[in-house]
MIKE-392899 format. One line per 10 residues: number of its first residue (from 0); their letters; for each residue x, y negated, z negated of N, C-alpha, C. Coordinates in nm, 3 decimals. Each point is the difference from the previous one (the first is absolute). Example, Ala and Ser with C-alpha at 12.3 -4.5 7.8 and 13.67 -1.06 7.14 Angstrom:
BEGIN
0) AS) 1.319:0.569:-0.780:-0.089:-0.119:0.000:0.090:-0.120:0.000 ~ -0.035:-0.105:0.072:0.082:-0.119:-0.006:-0.077:-0.109:-0.073
This chain:
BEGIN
0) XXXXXXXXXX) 20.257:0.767:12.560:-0.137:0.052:0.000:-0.098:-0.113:-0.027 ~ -0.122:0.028:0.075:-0.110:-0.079:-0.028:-0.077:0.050:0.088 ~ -0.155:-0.002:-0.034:-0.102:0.069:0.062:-0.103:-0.119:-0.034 ~ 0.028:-0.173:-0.058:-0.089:-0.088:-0.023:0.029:-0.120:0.134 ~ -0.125:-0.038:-0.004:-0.019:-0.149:0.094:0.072:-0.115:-0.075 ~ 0.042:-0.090:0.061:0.035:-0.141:-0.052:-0.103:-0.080:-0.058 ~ -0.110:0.039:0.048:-0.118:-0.060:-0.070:-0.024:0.040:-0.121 ~ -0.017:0.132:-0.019:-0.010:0.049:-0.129:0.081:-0.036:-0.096 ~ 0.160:0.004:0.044:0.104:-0.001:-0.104:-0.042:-0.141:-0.048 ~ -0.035:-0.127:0.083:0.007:-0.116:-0.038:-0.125:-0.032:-0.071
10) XXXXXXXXXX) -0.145:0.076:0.046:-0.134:-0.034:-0.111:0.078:0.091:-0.156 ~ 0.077:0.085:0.013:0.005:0.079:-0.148:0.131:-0.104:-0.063 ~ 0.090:-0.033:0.036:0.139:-0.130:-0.036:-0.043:-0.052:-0.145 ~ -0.125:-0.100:0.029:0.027:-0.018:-0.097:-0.091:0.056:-0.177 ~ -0.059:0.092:0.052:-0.059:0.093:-0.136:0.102:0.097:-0.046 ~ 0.063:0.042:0.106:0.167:0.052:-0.066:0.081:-0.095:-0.064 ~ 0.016:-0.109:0.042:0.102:-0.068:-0.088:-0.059:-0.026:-0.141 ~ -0.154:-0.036:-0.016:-0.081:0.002:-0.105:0.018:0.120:-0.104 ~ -0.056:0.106:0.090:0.002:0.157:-0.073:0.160:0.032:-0.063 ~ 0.142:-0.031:0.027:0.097:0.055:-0.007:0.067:-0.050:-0.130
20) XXXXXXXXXX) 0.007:0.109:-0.066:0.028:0.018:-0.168:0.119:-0.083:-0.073 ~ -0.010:-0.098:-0.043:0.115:-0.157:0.004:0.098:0.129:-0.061 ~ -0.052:0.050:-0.135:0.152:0.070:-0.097:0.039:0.095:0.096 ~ -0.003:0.073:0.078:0.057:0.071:0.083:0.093:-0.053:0.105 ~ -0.062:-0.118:0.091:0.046:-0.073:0.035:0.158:-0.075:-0.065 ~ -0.040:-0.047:-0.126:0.095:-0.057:-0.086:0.138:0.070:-0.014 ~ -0.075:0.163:-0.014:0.074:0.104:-0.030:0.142:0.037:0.122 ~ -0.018:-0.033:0.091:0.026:-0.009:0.138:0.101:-0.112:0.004 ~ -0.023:-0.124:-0.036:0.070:-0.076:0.059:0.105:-0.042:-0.120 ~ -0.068:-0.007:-0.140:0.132:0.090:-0.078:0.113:0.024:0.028
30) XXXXXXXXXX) -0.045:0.147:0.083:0.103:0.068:0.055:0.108:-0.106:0.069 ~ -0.032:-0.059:0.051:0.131:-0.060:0.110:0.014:-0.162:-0.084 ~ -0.018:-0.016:-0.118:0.013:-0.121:-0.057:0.162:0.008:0.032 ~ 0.107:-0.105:-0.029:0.117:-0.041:0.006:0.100:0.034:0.168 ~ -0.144:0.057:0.063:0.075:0.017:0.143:0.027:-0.139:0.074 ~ 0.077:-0.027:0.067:0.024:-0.130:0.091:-0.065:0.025:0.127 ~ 0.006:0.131:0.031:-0.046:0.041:0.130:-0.064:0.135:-0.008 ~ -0.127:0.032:0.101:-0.056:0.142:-0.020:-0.027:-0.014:0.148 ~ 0.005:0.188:0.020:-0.039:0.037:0.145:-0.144:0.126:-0.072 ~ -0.082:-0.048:0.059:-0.116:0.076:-0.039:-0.060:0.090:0.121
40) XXXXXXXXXX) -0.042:0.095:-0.021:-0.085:0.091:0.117:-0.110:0.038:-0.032 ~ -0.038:-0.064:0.107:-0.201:0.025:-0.050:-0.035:0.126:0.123 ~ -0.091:0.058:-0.031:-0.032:0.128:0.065:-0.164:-0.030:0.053 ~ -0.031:0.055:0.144:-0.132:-0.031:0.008:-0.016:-0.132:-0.018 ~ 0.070:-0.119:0.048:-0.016:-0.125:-0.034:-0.117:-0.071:0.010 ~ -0.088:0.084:0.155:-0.078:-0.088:0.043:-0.025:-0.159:0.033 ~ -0.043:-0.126:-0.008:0.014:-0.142:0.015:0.106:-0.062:-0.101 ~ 0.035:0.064:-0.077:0.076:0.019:-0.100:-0.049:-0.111:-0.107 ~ -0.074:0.102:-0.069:-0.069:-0.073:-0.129:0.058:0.007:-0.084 ~ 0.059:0.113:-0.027:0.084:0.024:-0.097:0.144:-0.118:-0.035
50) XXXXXXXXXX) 0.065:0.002:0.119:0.115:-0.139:-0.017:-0.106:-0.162:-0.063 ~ -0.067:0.014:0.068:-0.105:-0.105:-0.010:-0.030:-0.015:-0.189 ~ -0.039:0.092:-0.031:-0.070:0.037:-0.151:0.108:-0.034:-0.107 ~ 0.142:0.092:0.039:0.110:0.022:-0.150:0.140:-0.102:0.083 ~ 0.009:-0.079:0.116:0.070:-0.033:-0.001:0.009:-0.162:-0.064 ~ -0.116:-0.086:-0.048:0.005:-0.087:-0.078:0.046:-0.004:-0.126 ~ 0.011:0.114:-0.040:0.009:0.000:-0.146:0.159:0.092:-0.037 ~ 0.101:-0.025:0.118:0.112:0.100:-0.021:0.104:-0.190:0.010 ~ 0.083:0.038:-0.046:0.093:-0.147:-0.054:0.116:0.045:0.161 ~ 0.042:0.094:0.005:0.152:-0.016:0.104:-0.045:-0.012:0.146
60) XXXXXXXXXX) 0.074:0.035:0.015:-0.002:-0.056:0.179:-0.026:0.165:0.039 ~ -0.112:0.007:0.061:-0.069:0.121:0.071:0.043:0.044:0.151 ~ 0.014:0.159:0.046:0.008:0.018:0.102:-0.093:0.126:0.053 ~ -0.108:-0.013:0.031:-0.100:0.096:-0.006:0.021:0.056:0.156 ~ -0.033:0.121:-0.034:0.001:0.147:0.120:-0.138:0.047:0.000 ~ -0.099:-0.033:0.116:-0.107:0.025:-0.033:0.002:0.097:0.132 ~ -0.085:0.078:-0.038:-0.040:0.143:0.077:-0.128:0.004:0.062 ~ -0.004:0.072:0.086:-0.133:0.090:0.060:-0.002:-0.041:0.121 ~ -0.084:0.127:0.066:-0.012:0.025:0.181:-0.063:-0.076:0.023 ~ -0.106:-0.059:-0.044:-0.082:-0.110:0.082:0.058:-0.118:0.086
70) XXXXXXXXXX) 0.050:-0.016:0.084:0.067:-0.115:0.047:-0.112:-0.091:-0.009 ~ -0.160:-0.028:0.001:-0.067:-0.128:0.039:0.041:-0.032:-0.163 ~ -0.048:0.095:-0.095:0.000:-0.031:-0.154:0.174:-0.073:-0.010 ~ 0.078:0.051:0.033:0.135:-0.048:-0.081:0.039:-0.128:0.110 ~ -0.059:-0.022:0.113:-0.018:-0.141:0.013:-0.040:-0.120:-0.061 ~ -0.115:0.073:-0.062:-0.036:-0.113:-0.093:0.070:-0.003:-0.170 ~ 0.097:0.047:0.006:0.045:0.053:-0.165:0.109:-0.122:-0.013 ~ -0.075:-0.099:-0.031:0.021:-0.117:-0.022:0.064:-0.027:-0.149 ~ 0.132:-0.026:-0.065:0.034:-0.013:-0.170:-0.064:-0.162:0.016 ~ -0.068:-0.051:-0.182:-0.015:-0.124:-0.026:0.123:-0.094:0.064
80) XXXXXXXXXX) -0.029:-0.121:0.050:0.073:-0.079:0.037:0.122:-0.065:-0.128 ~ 0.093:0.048:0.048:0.142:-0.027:-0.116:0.122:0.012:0.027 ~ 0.058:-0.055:-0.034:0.152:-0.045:0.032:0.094:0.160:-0.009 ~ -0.078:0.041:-0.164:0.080:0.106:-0.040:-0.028:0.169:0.022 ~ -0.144:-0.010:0.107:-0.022:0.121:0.000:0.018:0.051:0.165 ~ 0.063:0.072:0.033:0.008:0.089:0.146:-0.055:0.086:0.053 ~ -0.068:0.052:0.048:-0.092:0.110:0.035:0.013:0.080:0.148 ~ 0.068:0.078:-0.004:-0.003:0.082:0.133:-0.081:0.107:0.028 ~ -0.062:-0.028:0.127:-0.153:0.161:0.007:0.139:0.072:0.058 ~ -0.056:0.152:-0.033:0.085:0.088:0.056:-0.117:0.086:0.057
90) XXXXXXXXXX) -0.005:0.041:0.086:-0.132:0.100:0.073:0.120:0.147:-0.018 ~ -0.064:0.099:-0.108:-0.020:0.139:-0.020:-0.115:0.046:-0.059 ~ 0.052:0.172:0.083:-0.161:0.083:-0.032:0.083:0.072:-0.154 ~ -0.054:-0.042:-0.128:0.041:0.030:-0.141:-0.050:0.164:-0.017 ~ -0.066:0.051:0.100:-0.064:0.147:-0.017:0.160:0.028:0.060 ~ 0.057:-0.020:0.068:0.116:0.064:0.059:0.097:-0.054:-0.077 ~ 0.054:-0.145:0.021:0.133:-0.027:0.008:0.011:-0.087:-0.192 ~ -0.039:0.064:-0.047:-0.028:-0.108:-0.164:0.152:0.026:-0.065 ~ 0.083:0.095:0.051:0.116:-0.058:-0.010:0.066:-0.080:0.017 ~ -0.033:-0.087:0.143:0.083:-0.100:0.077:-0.078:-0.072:-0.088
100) XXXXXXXXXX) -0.089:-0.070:-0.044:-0.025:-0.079:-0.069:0.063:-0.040:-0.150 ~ 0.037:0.098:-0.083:0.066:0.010:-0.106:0.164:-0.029:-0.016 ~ 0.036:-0.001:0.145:0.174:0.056:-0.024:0.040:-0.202:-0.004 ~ 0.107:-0.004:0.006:0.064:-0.115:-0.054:-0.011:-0.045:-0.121 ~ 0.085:-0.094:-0.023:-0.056:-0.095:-0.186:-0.127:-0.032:0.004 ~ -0.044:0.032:-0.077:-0.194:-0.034:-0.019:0.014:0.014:-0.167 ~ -0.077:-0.135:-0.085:-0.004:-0.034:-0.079:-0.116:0.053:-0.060 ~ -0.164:-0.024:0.043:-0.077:0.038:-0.036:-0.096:0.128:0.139 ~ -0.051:0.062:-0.026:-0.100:0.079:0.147:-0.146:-0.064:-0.100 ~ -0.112:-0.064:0.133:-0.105:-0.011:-0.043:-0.098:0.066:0.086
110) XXXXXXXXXX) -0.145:0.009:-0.046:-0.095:0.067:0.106:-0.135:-0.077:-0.087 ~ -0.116:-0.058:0.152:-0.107:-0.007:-0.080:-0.107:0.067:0.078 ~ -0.095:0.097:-0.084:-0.152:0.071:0.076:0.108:0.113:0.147 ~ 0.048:0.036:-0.053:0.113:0.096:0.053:-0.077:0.173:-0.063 ~ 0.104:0.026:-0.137:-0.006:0.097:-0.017:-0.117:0.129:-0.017 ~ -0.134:-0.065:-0.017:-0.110:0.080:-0.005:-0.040:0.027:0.150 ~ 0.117:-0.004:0.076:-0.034:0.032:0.167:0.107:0.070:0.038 ~ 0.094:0.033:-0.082:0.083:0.112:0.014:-0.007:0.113:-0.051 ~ 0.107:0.102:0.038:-0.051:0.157:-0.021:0.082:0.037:-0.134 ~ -0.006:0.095:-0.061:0.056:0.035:-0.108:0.187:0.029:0.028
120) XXXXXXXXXX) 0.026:0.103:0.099:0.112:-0.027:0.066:0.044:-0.119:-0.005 ~ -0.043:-0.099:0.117:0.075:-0.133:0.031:0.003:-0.064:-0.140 ~ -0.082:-0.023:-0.137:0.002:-0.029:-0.080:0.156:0.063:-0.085 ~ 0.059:0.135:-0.007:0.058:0.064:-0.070:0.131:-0.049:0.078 ~ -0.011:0.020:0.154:0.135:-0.101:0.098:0.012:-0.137:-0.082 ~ -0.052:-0.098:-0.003:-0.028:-0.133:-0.031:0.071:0.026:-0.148 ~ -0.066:0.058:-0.092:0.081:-0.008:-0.158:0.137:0.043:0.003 ~ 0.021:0.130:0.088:0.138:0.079:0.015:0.105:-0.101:0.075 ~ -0.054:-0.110:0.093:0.123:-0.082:0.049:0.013:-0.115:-0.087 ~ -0.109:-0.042:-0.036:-0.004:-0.103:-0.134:0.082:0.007:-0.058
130) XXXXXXXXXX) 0.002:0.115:-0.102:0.055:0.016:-0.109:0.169:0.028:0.036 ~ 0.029:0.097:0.147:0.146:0.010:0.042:0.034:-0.135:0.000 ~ -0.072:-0.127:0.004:0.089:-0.086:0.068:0.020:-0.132:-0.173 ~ -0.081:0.082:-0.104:0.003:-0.058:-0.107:-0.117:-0.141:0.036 ~ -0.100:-0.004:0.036:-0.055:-0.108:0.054:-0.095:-0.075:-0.110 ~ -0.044:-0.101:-0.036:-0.102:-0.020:-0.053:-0.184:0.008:0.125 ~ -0.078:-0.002:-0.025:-0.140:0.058:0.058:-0.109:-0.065:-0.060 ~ -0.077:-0.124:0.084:-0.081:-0.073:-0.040:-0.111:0.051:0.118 ~ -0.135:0.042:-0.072:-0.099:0.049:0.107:-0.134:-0.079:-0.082 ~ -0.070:-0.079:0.117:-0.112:-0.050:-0.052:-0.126:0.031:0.089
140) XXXXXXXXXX) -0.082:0.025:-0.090:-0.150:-0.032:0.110:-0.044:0.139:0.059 ~ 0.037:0.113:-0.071:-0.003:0.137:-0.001:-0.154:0.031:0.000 ~ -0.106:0.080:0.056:-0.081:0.044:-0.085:-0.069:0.136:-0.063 ~ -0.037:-0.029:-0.090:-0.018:0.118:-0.097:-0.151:0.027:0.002 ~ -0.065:-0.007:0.007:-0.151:0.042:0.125:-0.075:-0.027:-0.124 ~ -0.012:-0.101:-0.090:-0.117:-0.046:-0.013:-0.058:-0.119:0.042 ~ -0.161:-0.003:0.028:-0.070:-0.105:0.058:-0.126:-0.017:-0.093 ~ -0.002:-0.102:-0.046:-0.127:-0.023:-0.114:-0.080:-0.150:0.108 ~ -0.151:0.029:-0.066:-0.093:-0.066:0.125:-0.074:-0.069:-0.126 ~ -0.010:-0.135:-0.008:-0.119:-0.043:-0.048:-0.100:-0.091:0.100
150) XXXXXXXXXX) -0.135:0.015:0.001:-0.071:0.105:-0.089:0.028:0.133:0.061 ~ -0.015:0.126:-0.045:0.023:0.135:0.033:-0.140:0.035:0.088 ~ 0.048:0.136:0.037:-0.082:0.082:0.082:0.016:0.100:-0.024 ~ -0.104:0.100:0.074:-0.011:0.163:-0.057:0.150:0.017:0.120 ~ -0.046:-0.042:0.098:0.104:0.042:0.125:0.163:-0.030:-0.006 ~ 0.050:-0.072:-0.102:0.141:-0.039:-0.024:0.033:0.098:-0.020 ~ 0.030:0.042:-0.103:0.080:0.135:-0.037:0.024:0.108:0.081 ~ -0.118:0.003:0.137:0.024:0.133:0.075:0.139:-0.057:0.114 ~ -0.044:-0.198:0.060:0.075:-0.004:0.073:0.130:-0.021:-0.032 ~ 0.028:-0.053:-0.141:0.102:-0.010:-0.040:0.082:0.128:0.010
160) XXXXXXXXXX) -0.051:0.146:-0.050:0.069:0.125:0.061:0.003:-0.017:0.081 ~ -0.062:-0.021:0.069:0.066:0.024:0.190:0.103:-0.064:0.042 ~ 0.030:-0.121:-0.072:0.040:-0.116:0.080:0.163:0.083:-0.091 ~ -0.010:0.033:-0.106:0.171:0.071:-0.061:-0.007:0.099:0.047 ~ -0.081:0.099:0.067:0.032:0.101:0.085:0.075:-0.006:0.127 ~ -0.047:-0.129:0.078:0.054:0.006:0.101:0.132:-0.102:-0.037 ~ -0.012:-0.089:-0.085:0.184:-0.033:-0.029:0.100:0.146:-0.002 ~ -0.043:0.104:0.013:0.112:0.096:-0.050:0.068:0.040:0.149 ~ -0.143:-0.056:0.112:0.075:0.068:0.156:0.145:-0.072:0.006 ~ 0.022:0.059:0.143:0.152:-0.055:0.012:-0.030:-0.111:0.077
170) XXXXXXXXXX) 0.075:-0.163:-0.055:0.015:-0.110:0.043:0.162:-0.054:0.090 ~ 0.022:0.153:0.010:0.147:0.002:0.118:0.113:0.023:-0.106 ~ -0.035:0.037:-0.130:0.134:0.098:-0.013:-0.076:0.101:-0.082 ~ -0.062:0.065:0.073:-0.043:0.155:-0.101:-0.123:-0.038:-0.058 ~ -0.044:0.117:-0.066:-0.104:-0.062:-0.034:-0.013:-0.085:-0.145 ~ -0.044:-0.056:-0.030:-0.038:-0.199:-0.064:0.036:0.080:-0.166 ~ 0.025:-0.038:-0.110:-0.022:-0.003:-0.131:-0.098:-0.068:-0.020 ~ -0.053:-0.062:0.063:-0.103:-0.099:-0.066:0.006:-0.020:-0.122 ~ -0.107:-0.002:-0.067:-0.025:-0.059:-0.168:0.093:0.041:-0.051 ~ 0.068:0.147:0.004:0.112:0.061:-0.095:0.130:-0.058:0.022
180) XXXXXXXXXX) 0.043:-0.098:0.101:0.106:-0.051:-0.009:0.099:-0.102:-0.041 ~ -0.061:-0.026:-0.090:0.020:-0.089:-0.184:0.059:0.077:-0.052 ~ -0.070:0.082:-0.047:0.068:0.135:-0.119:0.080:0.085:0.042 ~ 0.022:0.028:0.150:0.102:0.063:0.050:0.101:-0.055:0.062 ~ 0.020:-0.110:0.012:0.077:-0.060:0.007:0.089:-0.058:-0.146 ~ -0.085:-0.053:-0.099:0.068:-0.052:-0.096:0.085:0.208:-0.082 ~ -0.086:0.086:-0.003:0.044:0.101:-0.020:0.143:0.070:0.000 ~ 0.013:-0.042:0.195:0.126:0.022:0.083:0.104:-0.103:-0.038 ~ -0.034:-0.103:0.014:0.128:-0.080:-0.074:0.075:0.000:-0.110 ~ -0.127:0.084:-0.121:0.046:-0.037:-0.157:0.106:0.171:0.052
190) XXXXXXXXXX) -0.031:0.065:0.068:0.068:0.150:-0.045:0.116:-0.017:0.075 ~ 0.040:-0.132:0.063:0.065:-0.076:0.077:0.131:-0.072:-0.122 ~ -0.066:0.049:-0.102:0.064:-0.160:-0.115:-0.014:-0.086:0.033 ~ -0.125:-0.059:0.051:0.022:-0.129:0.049:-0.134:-0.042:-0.191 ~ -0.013:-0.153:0.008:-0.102:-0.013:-0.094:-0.102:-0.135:0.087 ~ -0.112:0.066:-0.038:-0.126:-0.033:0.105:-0.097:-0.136:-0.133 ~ -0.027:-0.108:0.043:-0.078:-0.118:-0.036:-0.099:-0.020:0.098 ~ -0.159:0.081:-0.042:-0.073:-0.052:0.092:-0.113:-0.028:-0.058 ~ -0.123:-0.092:0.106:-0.147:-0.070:-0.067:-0.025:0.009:0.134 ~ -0.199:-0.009:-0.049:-0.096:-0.037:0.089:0.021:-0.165:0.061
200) XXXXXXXXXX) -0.019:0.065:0.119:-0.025:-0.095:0.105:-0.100:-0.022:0.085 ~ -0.080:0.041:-0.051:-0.159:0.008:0.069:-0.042:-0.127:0.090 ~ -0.081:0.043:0.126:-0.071:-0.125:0.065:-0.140:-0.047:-0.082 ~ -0.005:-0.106:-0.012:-0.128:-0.034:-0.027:-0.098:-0.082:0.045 ~ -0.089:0.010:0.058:-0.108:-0.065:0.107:-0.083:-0.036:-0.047 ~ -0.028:-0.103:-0.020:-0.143:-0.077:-0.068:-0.097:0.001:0.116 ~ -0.118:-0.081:-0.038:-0.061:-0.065:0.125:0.012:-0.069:0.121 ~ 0.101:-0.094:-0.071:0.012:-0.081:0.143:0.122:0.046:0.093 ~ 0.037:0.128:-0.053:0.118:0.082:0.100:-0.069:0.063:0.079 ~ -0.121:-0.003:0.124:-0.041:0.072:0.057:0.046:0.039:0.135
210) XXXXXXXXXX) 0.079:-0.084:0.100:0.050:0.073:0.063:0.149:0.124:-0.026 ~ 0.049:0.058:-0.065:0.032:0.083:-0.098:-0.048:0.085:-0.040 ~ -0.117:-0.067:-0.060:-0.073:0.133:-0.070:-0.075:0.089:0.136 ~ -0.035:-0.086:0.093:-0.028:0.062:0.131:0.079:0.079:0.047 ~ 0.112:-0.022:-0.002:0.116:0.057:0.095:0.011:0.143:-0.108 ~ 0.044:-0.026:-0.066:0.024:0.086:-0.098:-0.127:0.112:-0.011 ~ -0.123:-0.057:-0.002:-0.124:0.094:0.011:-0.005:0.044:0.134 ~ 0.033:-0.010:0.132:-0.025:0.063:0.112:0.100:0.115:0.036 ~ 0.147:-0.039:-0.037:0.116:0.116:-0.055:-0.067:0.085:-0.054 ~ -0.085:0.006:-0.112:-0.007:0.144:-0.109:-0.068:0.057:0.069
220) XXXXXXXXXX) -0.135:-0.127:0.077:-0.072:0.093:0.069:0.007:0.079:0.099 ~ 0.115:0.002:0.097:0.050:0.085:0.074:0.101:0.080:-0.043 ~ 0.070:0.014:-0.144:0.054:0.085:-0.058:-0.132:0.095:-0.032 ~ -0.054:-0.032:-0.012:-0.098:0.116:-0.054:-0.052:0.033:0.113 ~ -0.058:-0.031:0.077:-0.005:0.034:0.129:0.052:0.085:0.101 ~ 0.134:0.009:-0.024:0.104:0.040:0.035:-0.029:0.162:-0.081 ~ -0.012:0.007:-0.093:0.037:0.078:-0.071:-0.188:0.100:-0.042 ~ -0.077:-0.084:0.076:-0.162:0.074:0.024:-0.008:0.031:-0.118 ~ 0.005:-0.072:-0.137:-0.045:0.038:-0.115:-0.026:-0.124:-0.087 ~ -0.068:-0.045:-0.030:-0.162:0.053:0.013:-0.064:-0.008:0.132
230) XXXXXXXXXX) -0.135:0.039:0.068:-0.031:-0.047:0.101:0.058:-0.114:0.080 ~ -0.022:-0.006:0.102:0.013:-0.143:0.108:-0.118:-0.087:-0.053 ~ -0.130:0.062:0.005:-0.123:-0.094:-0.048:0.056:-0.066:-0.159 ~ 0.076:0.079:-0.063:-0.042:-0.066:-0.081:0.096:-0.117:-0.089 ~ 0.099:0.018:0.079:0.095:-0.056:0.003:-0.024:-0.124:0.067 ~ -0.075:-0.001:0.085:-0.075:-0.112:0.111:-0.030:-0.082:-0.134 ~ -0.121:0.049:-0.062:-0.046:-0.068:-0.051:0.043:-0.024:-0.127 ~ 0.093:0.027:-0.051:0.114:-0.052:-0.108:0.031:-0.100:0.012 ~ 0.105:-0.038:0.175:0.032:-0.123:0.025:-0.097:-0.078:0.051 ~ -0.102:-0.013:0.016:-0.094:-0.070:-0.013:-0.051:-0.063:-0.071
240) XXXXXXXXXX) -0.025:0.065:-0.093:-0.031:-0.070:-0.170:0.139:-0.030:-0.050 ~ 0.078:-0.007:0.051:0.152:-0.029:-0.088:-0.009:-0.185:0.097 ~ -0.028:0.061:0.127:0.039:-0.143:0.044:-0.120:-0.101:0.003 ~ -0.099:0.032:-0.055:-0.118:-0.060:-0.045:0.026:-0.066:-0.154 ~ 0.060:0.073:-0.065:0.034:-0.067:-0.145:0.120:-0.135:0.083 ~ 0.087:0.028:0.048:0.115:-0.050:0.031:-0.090:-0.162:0.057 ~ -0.069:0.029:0.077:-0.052:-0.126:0.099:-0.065:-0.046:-0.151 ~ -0.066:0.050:-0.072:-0.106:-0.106:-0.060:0.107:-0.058:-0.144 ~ 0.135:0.027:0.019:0.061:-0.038:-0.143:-0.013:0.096:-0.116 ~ -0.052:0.132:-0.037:0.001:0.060:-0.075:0.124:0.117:-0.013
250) XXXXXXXXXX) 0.112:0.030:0.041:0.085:0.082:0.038:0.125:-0.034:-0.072 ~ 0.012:0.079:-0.065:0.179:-0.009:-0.072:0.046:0.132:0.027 ~ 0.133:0.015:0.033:0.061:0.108:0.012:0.107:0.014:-0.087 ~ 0.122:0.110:-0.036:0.073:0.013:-0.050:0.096:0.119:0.070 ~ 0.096:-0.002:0.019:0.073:0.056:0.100:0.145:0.059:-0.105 ~ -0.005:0.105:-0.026:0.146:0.046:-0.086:0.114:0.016:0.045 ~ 0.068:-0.075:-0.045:0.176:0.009:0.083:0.064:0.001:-0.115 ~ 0.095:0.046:0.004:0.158:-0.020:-0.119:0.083:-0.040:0.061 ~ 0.118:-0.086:-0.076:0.114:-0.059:0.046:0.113:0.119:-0.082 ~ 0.119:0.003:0.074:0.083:0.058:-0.117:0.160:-0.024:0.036
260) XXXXXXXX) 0.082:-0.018:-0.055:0.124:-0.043:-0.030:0.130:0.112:-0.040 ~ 0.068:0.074:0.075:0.111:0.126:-0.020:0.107:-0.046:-0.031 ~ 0.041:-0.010:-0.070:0.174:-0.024:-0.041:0.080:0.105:-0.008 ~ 0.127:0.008:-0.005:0.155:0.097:0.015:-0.019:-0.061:-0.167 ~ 0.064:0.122:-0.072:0.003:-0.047:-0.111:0.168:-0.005:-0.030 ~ 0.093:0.053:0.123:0.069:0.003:-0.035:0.123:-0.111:0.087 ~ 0.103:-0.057:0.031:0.091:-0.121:0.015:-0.044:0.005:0.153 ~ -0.011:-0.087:0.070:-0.003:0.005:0.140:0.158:-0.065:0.086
């Protein structure tokens, strides 16, 4: 799965690797300390940022299974240049076949900016094969629908509803969890026995991040748009004055994500 441009994935690269929660992270690779060798499966790989992000900081010799339908995206799903890391794209649709992805020895399953675009179902599939297969579950870059604006406006708060309203449509497996899929996810795992380590991972956009903060401001504005609440006018003129702060240097954003970390608590 993927429903993003290569452009996008690569302007957002590196404020994700920034935003993504080190102790969680830590928490993760932990896990596979004293391995000689790991076969990892990343889900939704996209350019594959994810191999890119946690595979510097893992000691054994890596064999990554990276996923998703996009064939232009998993062309480019490039691992850091290294002796010890392997990376194979695999093109599947994870709304269908997220079994074939799971089955063989797999050491760790990862996902990043994945799960708040899945459905509550595919979410409850995903923990239920997890946990059959005793897996550990590293998910980063989730979001949990808050957006804080400095300086503020009367008009934030309305588009910000809109913009978690329409995260809830369906993004091709059902319709979206959006913001709620942090807490329902870490929820499903713990009743899973699994034990859950997670932190904020928020984006953060200063001033001189403005193409970003652009991109990112023309998205909400057609989420809301999309979703005809508040007006079209006035929403117009939201992003207007949003991208008027943005051009003159006055614009910080804050973008809410969580990272979180699932373990088997019991022998694998």
């Amino acid at each position: 799965m993927s429903g993003f441009s290569a452009e996008w994935l690569a302007l957002r690269e590196p404020y994700d690797a920034r935003a993504r929660n080190i102790a969680v992270r830590d928490a993760a690779v932990a896990q596979l300390a004293g391995h000689t060798s790991v076969t990892i499966a990343d889900l939704a790989c996209g350019t594959g940022s994810t191999v890119r992000a946690l595979s510097p900081h893992l000691q054994a010799r890596q064999n990554w299974r990276l996923f998703d339908n996009n064939l232009s995206l998993l062309a480019r799903a490039a691992p850091p240049a290294s002796e010890s890391v392997n990376a194979t794209p695999i093109p599947l649709d994870l709304s269908i076949d997220l079994e074939a992805a799971l089955d063989g020895p797999i050491d760790l399953v990862t996902t990043s900016a994945l799960l708040d675009l899945v459905s509550d179902d595919w979410l409850a599939r995903l923990v239920t094969e997890i946990a059959a297969r005793n897996l550990p579950f590293y998910a980063a870059l989730t979001y949990d629908g808050r957006i804080e604006f400095a300086p503020t406006e009367e008009t934030d708060a309305a588009v910000v509803a809109s913009v978690n309203r329409h995260q809830h449509g369906d993004k091709g497996f059902g319709p979206a969890l959006g913001p709620s899929a942090v807490n329902t996810a870490v929820a499903r795992f713990e009743a899973v026995g699994y034990t859950v380590k997670q932190g904020s991972a928020d984006w953060m956009f200063g001033p001189v991040d403005r193409p970003i903060q652009n991109e990112v401001l023309a998205g909400w504005a057609f989420a809301a748009r999309d979703i005809n609440d508040p007006p079209i006018t006035v929403i117009e003129d939201w992003l207007t004055r949003r991208r008027a702060a943005v051009a003159a240097g006055h614009s910080s954003i804050r973008v809410g994500h969580v990272d979180f970390f699932a373990c088997p608590t019991g022998p694998r």
